[in-house]
MIMAR-560978 format. One line per field, with one value per residue: x, y, z of N, C-alpha, C in turn; chain; residue in one letter. Coordinates in steps of 0.02 Angstrom, whole numbers. Last residue first. Layout:
# residues N
npx: c(X:...) .
npy: c(Y:...) .
npz: c(Z:...) .
capx: c(X:...) .
capy: c(Y:...) .
capz: c(Z:...) .
cpx: c(X:...) .
cpy: c(Y:...) .
cpz: c(Z:...) .
chain: c(A:...) .
resn: c(A:...) .
This chain:
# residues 325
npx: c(4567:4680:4700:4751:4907:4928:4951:5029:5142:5163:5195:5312:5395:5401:5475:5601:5627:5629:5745:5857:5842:5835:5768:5585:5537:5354:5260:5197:5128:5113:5071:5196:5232:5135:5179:5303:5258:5204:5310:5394:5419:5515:5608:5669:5734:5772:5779:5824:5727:5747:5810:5881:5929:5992:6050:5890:5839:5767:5692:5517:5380:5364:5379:5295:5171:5212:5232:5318:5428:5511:5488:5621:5678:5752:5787:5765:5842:5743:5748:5741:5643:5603:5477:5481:5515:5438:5345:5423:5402:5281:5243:5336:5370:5388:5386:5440:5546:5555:5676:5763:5747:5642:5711:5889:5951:5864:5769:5790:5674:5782:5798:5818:5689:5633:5494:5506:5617:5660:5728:5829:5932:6097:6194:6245:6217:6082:5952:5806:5649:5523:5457:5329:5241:5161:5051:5068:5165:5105:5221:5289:5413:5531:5693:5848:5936:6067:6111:6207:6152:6147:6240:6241:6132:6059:5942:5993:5929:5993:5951:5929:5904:5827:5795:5637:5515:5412:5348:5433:5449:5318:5340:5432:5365:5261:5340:5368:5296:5238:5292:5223:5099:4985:4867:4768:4611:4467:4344:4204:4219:4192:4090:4006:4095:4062:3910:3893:3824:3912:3963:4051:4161:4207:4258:4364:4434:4466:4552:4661:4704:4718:4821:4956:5025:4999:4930:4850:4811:4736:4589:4583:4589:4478:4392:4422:4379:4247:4222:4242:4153:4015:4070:4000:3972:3937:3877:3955:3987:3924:3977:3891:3765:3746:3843:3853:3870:3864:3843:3832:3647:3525:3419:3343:3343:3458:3593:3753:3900:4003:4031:4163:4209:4311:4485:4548:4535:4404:4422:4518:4452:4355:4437:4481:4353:4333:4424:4393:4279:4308:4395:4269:4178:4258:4288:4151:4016:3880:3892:3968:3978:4008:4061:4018:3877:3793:3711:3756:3834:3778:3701:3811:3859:3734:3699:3605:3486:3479:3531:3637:3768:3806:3792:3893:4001:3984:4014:4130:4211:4202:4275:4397:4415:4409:4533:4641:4762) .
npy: c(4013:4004:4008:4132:4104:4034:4111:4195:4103:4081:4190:4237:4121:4170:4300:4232:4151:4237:4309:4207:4083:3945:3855:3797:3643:3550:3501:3594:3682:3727:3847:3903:3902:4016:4119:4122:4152:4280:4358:4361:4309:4219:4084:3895:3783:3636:3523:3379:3275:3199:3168:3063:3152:3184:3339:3349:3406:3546:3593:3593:3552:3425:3449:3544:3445:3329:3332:3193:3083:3180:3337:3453:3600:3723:3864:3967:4114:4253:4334:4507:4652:4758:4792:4832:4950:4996:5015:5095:5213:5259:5265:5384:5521:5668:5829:5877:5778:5823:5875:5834:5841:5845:5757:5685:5531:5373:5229:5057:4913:4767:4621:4665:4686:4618:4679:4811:4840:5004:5131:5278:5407:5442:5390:5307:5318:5393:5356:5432:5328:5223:5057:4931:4783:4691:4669:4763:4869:5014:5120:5276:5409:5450:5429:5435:5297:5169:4996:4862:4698:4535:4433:4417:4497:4496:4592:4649:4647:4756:4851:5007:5187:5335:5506:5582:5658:5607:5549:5456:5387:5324:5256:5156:5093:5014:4908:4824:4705:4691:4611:4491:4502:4552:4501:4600:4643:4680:4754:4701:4645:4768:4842:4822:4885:5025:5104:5259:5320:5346:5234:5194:5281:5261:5119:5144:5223:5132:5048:5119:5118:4984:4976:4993:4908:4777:4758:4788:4881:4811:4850:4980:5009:4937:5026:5163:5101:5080:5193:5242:5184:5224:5400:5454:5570:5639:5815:5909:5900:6005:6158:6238:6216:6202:6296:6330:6469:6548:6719:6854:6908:6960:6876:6829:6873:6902:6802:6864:6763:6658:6487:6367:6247:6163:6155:6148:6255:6276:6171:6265:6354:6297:6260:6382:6436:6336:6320:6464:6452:6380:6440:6544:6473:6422:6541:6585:6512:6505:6419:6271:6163:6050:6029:5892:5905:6065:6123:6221:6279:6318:6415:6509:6536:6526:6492:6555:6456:6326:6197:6083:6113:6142:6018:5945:6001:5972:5830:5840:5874:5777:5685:5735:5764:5608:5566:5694:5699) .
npz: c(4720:4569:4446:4434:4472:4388:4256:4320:4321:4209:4152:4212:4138:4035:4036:4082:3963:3880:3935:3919:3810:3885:3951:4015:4012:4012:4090:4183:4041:3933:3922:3901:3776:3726:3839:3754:3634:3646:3707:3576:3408:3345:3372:3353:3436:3523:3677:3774:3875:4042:4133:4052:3920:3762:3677:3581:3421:3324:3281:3369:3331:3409:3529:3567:3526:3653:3791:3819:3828:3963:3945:3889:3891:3783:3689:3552:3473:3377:3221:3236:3187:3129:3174:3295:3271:3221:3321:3417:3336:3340:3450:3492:3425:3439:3440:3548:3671:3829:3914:4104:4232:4308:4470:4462:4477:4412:4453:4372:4338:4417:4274:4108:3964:3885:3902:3805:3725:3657:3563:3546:3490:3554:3649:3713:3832:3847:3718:3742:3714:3727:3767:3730:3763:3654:3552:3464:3562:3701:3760:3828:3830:3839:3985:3920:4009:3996:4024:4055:3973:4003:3860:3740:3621:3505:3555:3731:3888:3997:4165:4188:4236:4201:4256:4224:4235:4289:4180:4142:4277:4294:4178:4220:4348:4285:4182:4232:4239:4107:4033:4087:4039:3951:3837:3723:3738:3622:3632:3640:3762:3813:3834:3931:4055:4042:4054:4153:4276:4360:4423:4309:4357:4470:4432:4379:4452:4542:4448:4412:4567:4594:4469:4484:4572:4531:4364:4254:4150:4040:4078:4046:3879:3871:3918:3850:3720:3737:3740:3626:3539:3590:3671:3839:3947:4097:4150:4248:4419:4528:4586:4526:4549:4667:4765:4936:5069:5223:5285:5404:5486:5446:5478:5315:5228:5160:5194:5121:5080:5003:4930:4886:4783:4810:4785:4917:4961:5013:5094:5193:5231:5284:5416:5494:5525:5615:5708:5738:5806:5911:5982:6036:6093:6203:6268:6294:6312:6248:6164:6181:6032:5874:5770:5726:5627:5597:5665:5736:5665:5551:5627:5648:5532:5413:5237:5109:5015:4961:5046:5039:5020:5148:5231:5144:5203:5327:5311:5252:5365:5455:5395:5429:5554:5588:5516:5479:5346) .
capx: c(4515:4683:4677:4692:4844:4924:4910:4963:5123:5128:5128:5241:5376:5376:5422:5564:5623:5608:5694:5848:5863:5879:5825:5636:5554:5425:5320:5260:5138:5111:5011:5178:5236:5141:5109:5303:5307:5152:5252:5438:5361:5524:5559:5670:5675:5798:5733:5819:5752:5738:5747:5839:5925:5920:6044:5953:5821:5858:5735:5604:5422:5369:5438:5355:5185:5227:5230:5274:5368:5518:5480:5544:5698:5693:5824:5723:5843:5777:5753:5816:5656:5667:5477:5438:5588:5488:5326:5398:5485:5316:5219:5341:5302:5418:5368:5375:5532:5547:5630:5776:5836:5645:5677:5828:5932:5900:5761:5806:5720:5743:5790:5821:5734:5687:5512:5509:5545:5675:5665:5856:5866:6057:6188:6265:6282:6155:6014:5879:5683:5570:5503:5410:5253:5222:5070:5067:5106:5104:5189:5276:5371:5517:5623:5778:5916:6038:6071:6158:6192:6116:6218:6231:6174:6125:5934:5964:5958:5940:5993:5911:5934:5813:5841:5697:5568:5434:5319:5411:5499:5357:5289:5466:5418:5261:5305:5436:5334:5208:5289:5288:5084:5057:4883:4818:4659:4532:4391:4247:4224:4273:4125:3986:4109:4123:3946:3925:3794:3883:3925:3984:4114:4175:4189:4303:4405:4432:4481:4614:4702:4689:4765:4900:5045:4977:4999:4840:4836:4806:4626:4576:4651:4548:4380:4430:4467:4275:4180:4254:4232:4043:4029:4046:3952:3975:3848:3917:4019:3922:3993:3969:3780:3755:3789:3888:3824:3900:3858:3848:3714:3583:3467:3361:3255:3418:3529:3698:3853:3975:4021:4114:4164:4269:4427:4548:4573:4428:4379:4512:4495:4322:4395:4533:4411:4284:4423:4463:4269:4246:4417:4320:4158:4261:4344:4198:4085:3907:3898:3938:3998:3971:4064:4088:3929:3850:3685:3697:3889:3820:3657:3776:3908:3762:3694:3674:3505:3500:3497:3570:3748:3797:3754:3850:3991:4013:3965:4104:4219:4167:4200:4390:4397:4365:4468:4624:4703) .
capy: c(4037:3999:3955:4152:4161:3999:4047:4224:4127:4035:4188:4255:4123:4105:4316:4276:4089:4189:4369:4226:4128:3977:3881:3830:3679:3618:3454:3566:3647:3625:3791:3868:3853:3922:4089:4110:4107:4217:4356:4311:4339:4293:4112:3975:3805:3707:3518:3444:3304:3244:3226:3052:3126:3170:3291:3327:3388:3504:3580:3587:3641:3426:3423:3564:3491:3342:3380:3225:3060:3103:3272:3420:3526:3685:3779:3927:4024:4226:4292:4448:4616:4747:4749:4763:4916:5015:4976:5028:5196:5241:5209:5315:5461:5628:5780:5888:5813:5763:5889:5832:5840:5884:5764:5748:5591:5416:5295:5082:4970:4811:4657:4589:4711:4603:4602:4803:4799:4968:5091:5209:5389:5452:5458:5285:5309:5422:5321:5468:5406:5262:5121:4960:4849:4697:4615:4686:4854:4945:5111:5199:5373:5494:5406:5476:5320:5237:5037:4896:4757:4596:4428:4333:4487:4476:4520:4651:4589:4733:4778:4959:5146:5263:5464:5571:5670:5659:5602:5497:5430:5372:5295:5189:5139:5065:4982:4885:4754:4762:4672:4503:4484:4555:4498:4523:4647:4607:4765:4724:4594:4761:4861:4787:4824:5001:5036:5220:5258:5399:5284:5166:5286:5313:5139:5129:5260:5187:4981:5096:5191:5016:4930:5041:4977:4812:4741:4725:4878:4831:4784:4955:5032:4923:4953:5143:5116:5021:5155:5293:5169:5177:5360:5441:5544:5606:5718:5895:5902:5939:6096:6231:6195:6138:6312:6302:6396:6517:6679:6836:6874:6998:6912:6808:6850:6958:6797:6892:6814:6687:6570:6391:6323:6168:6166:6069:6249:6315:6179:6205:6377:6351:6221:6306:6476:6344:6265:6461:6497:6348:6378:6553:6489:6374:6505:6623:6499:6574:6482:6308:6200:6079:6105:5911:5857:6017:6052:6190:6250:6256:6390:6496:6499:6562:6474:6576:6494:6387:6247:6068:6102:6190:6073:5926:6019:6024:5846:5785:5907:5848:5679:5713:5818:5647:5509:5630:5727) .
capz: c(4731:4662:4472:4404:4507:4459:4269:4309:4394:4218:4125:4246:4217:4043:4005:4125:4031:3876:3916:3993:3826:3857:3991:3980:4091:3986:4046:4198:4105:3932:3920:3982:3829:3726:3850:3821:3625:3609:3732:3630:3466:3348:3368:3312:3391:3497:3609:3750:3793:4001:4146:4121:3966:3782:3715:3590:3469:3375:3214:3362:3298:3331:3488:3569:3504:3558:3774:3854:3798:3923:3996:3874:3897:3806:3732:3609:3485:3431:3256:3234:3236:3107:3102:3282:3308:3170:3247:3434:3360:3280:3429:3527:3409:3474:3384:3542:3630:3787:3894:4005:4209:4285:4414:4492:4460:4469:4432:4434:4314:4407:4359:4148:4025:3865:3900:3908:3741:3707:3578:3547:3507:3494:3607:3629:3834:3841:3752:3696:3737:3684:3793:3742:3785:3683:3631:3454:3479:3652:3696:3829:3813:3820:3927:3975:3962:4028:3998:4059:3956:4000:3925:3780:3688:3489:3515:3658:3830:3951:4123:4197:4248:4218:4203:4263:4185:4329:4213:4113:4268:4341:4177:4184:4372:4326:4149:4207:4302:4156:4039:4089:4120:3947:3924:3760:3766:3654:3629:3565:3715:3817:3774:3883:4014:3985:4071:4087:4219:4305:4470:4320:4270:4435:4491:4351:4383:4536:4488:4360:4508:4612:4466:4437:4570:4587:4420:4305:4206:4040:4078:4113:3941:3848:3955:3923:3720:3737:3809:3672:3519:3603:3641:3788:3884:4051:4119:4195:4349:4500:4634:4514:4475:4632:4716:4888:5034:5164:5299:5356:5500:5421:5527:5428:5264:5179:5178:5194:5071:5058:4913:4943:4762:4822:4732:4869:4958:4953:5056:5162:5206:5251:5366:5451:5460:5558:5695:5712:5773:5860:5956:5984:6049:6157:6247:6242:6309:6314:6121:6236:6067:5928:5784:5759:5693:5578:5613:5768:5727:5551:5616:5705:5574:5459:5310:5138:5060:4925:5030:5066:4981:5145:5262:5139:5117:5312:5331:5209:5307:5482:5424:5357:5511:5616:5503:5532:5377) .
cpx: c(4534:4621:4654:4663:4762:4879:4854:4932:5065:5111:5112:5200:5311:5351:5355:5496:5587:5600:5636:5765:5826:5814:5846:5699:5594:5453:5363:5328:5198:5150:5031:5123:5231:5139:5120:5222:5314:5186:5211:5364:5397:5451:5567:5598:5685:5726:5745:5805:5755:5765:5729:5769:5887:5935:5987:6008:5895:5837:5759:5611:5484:5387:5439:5420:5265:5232:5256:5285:5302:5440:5480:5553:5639:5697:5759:5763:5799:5766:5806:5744:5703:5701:5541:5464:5544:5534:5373:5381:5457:5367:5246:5323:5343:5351:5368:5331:5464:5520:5642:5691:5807:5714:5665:5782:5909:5917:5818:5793:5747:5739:5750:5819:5726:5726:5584:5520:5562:5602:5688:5760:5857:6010:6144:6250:6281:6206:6071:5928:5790:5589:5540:5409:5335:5215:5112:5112:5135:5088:5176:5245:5344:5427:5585:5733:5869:6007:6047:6147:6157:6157:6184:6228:6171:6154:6003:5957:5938:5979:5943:5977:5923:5881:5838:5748:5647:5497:5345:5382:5502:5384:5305:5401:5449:5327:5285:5401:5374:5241:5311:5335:5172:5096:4964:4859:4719:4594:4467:4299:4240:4268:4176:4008:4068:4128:3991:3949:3828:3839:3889:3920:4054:4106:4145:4258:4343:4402:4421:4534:4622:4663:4703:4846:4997:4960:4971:4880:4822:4834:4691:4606:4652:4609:4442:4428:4447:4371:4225:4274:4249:4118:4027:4030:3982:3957:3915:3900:3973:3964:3971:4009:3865:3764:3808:3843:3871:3838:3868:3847:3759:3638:3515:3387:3293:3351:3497:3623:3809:3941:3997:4120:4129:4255:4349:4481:4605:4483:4392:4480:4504:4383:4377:4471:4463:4336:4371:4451:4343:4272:4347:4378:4233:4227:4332:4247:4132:3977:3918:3945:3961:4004:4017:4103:3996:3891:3729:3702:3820:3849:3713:3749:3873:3816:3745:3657:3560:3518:3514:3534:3652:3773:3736:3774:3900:3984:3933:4031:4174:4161:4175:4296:4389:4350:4386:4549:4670) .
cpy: c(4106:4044:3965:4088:4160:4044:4022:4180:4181:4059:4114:4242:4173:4100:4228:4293:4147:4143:4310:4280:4175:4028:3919:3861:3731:3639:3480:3515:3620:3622:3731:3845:3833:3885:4013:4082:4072:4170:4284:4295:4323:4337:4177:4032:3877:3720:3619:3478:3360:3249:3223:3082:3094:3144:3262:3358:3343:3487:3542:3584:3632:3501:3442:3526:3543:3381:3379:3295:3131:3098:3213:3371:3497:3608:3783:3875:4010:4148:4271:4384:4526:4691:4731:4719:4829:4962:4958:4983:5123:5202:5180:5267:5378:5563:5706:5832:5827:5811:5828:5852:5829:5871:5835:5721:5639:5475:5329:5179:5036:4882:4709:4656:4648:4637:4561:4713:4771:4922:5033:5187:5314:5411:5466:5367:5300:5392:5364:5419:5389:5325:5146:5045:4870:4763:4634:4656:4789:4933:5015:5180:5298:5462:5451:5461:5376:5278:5110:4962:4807:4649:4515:4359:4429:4478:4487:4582:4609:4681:4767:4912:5054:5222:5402:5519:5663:5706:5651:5553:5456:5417:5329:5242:5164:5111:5043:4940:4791:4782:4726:4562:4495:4550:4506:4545:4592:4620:4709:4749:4633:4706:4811:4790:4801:4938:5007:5142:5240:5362:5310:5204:5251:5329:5194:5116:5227:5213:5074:5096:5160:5081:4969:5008:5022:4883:4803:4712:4829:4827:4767:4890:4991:4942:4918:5061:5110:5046:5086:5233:5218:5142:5286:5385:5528:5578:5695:5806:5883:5960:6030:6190:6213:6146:6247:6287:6365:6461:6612:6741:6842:6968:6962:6867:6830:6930:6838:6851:6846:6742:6593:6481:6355:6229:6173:6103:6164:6305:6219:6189:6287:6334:6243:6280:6412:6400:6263:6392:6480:6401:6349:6490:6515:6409:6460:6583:6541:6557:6511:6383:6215:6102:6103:6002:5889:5979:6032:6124:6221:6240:6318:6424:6486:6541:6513:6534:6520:6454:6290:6126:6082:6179:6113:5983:6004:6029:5922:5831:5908:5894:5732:5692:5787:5713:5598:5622:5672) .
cpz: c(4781:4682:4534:4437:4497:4498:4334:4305:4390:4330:4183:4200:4235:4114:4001:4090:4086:3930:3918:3996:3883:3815:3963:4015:4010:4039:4021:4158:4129:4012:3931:3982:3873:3754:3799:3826:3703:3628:3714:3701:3562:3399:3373:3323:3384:3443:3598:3695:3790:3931:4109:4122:4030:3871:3740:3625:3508:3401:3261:3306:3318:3302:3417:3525:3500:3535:3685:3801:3827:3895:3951:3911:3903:3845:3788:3636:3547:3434:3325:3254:3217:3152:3081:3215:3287:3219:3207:3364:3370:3292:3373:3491:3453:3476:3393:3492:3586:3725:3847:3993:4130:4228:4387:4441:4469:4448:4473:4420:4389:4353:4348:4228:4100:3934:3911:3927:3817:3732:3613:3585:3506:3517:3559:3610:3748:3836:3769:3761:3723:3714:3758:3740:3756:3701:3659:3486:3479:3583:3686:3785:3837:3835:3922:3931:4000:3980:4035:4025:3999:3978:3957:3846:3692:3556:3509:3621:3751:3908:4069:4145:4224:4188:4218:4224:4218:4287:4261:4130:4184:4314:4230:4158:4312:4326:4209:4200:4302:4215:4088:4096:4122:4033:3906:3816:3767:3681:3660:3569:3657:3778:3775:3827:3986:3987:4007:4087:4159:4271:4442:4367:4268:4390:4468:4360:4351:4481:4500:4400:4465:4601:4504:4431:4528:4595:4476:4351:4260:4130:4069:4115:4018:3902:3941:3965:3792:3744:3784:3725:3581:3609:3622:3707:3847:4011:4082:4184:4309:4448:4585:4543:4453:4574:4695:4853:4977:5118:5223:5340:5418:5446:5511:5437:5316:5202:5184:5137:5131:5026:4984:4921:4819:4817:4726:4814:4904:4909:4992:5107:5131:5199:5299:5378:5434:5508:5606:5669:5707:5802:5904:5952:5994:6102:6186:6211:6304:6345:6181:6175:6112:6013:5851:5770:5696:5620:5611:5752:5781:5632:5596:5710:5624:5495:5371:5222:5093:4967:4993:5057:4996:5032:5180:5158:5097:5240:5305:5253:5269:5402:5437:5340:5426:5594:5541:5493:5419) .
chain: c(A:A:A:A:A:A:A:A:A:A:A:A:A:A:A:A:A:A:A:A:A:A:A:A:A:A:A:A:A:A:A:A:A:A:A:A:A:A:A:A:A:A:A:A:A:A:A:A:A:A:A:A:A:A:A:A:A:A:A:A:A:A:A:A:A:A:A:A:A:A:A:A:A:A:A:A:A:A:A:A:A:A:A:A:A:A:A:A:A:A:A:A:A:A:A:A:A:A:A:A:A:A:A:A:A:A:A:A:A:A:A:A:A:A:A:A:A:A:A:A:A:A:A:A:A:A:A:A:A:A:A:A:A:A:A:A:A:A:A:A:A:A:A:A:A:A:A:A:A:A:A:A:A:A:A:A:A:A:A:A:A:A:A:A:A:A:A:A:A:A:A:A:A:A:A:A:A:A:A:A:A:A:A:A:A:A:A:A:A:A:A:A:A:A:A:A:A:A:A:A:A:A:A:A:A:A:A:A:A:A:A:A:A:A:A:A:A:A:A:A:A:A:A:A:A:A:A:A:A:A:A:A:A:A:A:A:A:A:A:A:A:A:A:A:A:A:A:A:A:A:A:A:A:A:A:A:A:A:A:A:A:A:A:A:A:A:A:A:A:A:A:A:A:A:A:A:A:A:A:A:A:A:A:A:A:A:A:A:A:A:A:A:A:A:A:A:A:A:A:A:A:A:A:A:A:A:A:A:A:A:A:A:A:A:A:A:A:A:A:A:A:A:A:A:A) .
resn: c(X:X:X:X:X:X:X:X:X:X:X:X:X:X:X:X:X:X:X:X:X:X:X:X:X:X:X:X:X:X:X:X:X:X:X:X:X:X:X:X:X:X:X:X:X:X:X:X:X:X:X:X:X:X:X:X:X:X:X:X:X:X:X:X:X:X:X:X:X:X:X:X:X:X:X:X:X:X:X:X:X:X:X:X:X:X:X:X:X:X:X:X:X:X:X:X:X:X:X:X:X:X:X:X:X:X:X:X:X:X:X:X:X:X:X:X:X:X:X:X:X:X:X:X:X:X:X:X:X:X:X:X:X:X:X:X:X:X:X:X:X:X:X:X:X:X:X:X:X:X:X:X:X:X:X:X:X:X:X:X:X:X:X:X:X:X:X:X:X:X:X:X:X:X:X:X:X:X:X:X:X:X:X:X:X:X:X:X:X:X:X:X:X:X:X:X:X:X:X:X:X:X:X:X:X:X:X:X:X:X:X:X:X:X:X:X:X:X:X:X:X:X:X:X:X:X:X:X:X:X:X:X:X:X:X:X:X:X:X:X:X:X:X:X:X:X:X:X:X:X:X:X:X:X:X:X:X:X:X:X:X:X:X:X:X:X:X:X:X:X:X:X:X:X:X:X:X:X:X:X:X:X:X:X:X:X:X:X:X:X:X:X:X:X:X:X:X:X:X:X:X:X:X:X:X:X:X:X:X:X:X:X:X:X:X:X:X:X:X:X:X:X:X:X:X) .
């Protein structure tokens, strides 16, 4: 829609929310900017006339409540208004544990693709007078800056109900596997996002930590191609995949005399060279385990394992973000 009927529209709603009265086509093609005309025209009275059934139509057409009628104190000319009490939406009201799940949810979305969505909504809500951020200190978001570049495009293809494509590193891979699945779901628990719906190449219901998916996820397919099922608990599948979770190995190479803490949780330390000590350790968070180490900055370089060296990297390229004025 051009910049100029998207203005005429806005005006338009505006006329006819301004009185209780039925307004005439005479009387909008007086007030309202962009209807203006020669009435002893014909030509242009009737391109006025068409340019105003588009509109009308319109209007009606995105949910706007336009009523017609005859004002019986003018003219008997027919004509339109719009009632404020079907045109506002009621008061919003929420309650505190309400005002803080939304300030929760908002801070989640921090990657491009759902940010601007969120940044609205929460314009919104303030417009109304609700202020969710005096909720969000009671509500602690951990940052899942690794995550999240999976989570757009596999919320896509929940919604459109499509089949997703991607590389993953289970706990026992040495190298990605890929993976087809129709997701049913998304779900965080404790710090970690993951994805539940029916693996076709194994056949049976399979949970998946978005952390662990290596590139992109890829969508292909029609949509519509599977129903998700009714009973169908994501959060459960995610809790149940949390608690049956392998220790994973850490390879690390540490800066000569730099970064203790890393040494002292090694069991291995070794080879030692130039660059560098290499230094093994045992961990099962792989989110907590990344933010660690990239608190020590350049004196860690991680190499092993690949979910770990990607879940390291954007914490410390959220680091760099949050530094840069």
């Amino acid at each position: 829609m051009s910049n100029d009927r998207t203005e005429r529209l806005v005006n338009l709603v505006l006329c006819l929310l301004s009185s209780r009265r039925f307004q005439t086509s005479t009387k909008i093609a007086r007030t309202v900017p962009g209807y203006e005309h020669n009435h002893d025209d014909k030509k242009a009275h009737d391109a006025f006339q068409r340019k105003f059934e588009r509109d009308k139509a319109e209007l009606r057409r995105i949910g706007i409540p336009l009523q017609s009628g005859i004002d019986y104190l003018g003219d008997g000319e027919p004509g339109y208004r719009i009632a404020r009490s079907d045109f506002e939406l009621p008061q919003i009201e929420f309650t505190d544990a309400e005002a803080a799940a939304v300030a929760a949810a908002a801070r989640l979305w921090q990657q491009p693709e759902l940010q601007s969505g969120s940044s609205d909504a929460l314009r919104k809500l303030r417009a109304a007078g609700i202020d969710v951020d005096s909720h969000a200190a009671a509500s602690p978001v951990k940052s899942l800056p690794g995550a999240e570049a999976a989570l757009a495009p596999f919320l896509e293809a929940v919604a459109s109900r499509r089949v997703v494509v991607f590389d993953y590193f289970g706990p026992r891979d040495e190298s990605a596997q890929q993976r087809r699945i129709q997701p049913w779901g998304c779900a965080a628990w404790r710090g970690r996002w993951y994805v539940a719906g029916h693996d076709l190449d194994r056949g049976a219901q399979r949970c998946f930590r978005l952390s662990r998916i290596s590139g992109k996820v890829r969508l292909t397919g029609p949509e519509g191609a599977f129903t998700i099922p009714d009973d169908v608990d994501v959060l459960g599948f995610a809790s149940a995949s949390e608690d049956h979770q392998l220790p994973s190995r850490a390879t690390v190479l540490v800066r000569p005399k730099r970064a203790w803490g890393v040494r002292r949780r090694a069991d291995q330390i070794g080879p030692r060279t130039a660059e560098g000590d290499q230094a093994c350790f045992s961990y099962t968070d792989t989110a907590a385990t990344a933010a660690w180490l990239a608190s020590f900055g350049a004196d860690v370089l991680v190499t092993e394992p690949p979910e770990l060296v990607k879940e390291t990297i954007a914490c410390l390229q959220a680091l760099a973000e949050e530094e840069t004025p």
